[in-house]
Backbone as a printed PyTorch tensor [residue, N CA C, xyz], in Angstrom:
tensor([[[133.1670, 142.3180,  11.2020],
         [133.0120, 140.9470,  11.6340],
         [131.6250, 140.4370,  11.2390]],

        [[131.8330, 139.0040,  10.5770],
         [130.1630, 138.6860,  10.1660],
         [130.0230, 137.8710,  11.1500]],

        [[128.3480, 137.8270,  11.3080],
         [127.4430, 136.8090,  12.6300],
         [128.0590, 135.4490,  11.5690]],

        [[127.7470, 134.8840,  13.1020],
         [127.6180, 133.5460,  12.6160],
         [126.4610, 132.9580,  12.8430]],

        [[125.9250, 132.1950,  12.2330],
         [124.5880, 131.6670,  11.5660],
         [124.7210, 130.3450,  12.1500]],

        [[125.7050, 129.5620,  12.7570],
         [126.1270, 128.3440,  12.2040],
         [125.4690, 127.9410,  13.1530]],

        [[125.1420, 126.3090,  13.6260],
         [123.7160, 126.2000,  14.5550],
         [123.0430, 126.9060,  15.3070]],

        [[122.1730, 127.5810,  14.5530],
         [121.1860, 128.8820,  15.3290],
         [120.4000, 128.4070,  14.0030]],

        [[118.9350, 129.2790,  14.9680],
         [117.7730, 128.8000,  13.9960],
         [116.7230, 130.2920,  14.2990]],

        [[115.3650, 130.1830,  13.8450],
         [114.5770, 131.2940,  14.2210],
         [113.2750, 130.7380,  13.8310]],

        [[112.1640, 131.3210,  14.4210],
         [110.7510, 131.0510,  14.3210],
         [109.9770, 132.1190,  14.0960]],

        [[108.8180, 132.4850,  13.0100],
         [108.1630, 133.3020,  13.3030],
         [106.7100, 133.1990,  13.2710]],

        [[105.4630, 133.8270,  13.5250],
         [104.4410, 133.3060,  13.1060],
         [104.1270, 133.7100,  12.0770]],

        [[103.6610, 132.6280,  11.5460],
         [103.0540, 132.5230,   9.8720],
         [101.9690, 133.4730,  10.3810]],

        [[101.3520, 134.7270,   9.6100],
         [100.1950, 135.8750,   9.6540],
         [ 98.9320, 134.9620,   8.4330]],

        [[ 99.8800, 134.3380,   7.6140],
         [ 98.7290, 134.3780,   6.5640],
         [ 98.4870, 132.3680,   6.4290]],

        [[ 98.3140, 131.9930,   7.9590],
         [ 97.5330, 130.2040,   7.5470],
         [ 96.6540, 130.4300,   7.1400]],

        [[ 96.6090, 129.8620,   6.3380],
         [ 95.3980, 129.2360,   5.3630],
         [ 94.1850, 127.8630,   5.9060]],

        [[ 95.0350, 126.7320,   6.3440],
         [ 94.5380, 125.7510,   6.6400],
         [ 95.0590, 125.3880,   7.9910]],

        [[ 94.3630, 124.1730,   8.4740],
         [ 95.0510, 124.0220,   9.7120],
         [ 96.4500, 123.3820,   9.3440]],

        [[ 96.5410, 122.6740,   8.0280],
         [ 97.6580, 121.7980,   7.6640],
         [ 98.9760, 122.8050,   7.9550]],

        [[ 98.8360, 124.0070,   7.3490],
         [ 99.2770, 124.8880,   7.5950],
         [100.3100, 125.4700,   8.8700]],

        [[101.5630, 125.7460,   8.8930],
         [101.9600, 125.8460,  10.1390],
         [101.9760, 127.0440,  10.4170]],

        [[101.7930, 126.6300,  12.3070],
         [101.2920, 128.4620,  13.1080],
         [103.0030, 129.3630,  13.0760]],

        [[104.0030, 128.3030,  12.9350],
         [105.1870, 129.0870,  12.6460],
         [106.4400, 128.5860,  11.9890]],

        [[107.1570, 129.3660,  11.2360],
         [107.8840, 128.7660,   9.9680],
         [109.0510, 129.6370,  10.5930]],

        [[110.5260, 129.0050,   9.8870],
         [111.0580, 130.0600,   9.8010],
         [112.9920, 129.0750,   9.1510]],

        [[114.0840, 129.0710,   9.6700],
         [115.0120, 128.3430,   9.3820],
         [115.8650, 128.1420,  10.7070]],

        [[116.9840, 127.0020,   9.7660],
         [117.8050, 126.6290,  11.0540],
         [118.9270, 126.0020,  10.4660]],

        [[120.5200, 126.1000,  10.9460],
         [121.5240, 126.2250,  10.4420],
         [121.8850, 124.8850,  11.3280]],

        [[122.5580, 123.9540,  10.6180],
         [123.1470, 122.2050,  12.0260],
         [124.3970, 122.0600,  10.9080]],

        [[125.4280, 122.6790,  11.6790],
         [126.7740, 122.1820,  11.0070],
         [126.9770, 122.9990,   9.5280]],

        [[126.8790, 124.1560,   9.2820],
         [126.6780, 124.5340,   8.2570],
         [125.6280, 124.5410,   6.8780]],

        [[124.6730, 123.7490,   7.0720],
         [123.5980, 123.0920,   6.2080],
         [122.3370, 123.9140,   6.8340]],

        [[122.1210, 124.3790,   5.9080],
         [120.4530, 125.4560,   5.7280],
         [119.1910, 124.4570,   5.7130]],

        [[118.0510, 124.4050,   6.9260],
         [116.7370, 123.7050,   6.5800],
         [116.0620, 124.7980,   6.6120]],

        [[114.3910, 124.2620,   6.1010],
         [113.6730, 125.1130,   6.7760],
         [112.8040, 124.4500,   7.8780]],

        [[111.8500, 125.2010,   8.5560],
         [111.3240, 124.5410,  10.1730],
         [110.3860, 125.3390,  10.1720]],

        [[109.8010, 124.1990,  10.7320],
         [107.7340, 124.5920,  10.2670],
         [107.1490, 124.1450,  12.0500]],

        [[106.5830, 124.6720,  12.8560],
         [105.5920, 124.4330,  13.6770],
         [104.3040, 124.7520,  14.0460]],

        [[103.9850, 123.7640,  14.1380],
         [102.4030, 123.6440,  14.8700],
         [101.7730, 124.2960,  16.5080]],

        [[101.1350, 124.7880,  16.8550],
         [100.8860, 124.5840,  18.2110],
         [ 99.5350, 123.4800,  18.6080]],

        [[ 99.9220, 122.7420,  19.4480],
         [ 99.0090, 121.3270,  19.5780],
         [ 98.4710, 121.8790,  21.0710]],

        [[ 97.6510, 120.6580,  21.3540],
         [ 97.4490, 120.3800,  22.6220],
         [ 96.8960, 118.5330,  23.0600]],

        [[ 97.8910, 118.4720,  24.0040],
         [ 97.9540, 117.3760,  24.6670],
         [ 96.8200, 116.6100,  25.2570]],

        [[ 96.4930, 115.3670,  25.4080],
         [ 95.0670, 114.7070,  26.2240],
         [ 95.3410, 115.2290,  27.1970]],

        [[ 96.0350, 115.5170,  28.1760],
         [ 96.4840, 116.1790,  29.9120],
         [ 95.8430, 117.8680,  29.7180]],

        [[ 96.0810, 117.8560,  28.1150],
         [ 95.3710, 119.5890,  28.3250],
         [ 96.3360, 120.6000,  28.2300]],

        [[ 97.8320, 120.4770,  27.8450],
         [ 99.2780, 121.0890,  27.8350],
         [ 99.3880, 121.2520,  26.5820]],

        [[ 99.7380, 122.9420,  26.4680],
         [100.1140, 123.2380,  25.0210],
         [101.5830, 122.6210,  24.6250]],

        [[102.0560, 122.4730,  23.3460],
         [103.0280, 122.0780,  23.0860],
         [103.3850, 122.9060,  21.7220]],

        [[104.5850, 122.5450,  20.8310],
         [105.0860, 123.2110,  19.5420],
         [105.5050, 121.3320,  19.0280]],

        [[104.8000, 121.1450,  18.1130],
         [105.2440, 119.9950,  16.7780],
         [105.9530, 120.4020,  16.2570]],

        [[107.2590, 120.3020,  15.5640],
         [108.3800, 120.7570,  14.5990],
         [108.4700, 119.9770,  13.5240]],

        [[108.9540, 120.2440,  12.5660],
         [109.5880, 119.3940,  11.7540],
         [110.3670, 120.3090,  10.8470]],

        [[111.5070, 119.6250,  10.1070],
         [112.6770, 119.6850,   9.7450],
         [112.6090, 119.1310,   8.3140]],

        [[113.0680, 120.4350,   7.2210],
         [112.8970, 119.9600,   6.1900],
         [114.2960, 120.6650,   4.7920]],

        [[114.8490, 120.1070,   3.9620],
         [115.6970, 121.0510,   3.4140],
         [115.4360, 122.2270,   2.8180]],

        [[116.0910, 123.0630,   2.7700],
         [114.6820, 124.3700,   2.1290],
         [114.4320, 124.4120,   0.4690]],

        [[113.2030, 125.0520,   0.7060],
         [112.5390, 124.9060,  -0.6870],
         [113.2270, 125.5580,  -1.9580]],

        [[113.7580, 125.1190,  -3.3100],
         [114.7270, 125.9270,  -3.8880],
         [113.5730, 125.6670,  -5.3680]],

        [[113.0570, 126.8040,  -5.5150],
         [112.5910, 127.3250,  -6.8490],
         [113.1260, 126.5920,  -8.3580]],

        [[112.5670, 125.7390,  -8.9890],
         [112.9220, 125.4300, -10.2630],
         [112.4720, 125.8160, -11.1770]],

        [[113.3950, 126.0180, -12.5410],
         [113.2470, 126.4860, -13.4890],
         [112.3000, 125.5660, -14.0100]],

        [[111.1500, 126.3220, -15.2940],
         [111.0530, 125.3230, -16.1900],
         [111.9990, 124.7420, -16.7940]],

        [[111.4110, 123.4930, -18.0270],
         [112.8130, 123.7020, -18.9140],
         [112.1900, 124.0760, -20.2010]],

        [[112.4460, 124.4260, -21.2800],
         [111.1030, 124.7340, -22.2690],
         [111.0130, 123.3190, -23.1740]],

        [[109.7640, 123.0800, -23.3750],
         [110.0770, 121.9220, -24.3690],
         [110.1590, 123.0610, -25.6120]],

        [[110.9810, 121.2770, -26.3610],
         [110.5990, 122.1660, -28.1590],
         [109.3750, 121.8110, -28.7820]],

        [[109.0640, 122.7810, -29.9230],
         [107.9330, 122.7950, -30.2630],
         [107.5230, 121.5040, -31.2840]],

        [[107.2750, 121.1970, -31.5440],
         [106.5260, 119.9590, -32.5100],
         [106.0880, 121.0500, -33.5200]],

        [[106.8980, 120.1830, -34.7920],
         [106.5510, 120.3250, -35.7720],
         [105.3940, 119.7440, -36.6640]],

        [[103.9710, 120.1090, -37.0860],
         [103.0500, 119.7860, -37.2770],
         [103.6090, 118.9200, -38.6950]],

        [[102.8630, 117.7070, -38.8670],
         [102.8280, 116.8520, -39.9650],
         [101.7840, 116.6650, -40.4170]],

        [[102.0120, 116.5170, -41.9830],
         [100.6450, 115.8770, -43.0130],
         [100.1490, 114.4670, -42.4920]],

        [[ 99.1010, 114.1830, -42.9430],
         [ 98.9900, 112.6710, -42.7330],
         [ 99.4180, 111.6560, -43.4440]],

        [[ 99.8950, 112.5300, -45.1360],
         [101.1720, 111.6340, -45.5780],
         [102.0960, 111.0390, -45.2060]],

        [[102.5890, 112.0010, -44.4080],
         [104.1270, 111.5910, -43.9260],
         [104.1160, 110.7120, -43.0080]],

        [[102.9190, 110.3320, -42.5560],
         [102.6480, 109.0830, -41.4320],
         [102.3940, 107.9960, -41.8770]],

        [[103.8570, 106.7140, -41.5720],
         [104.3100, 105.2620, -41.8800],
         [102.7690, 104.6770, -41.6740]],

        [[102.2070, 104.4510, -41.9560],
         [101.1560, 103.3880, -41.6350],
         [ 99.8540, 103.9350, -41.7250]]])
């Protein structure tokens, strides 16, 4: 029998922030079959109350280059003008 994934999510803490931009925890989350990923912050409130900022994003999918082609070098003959 496989788990089901299907709205369930997970958090972990990021070990390696860099910046504060940076979130204190990343991780994913499944809404109706559709994969995001989910990034939080830990804040604190004017009252002085910790909180978690979230946000919700589609996940990041790696692109190929594409290669250009190479240019073929020309004389300055062959140039109209």
């Amino acid at each position: 029998m496989e788990y089901d994934n299907n709205n369930r999510g997970m958090l972990m803490r990021a070990r390696d922030k860099q910046t504060e931009k940076h979130p204190d925890y990343f991780g994913s989350l499944n809404v109706n079959g559709v994969d995001f990923e989910l990034s939080g912050w830990i804040k604190v409130s004017k009252a002085g109350n910790k909180y978690m900022s979230l946000t919700i994003k589609p996940p990041f999918k790696k692109t190929t280059k594409v290669a250009t082609p190479a240019v073929e070098p020309f004389e300055d003959d062959e140039v109209p003008f």
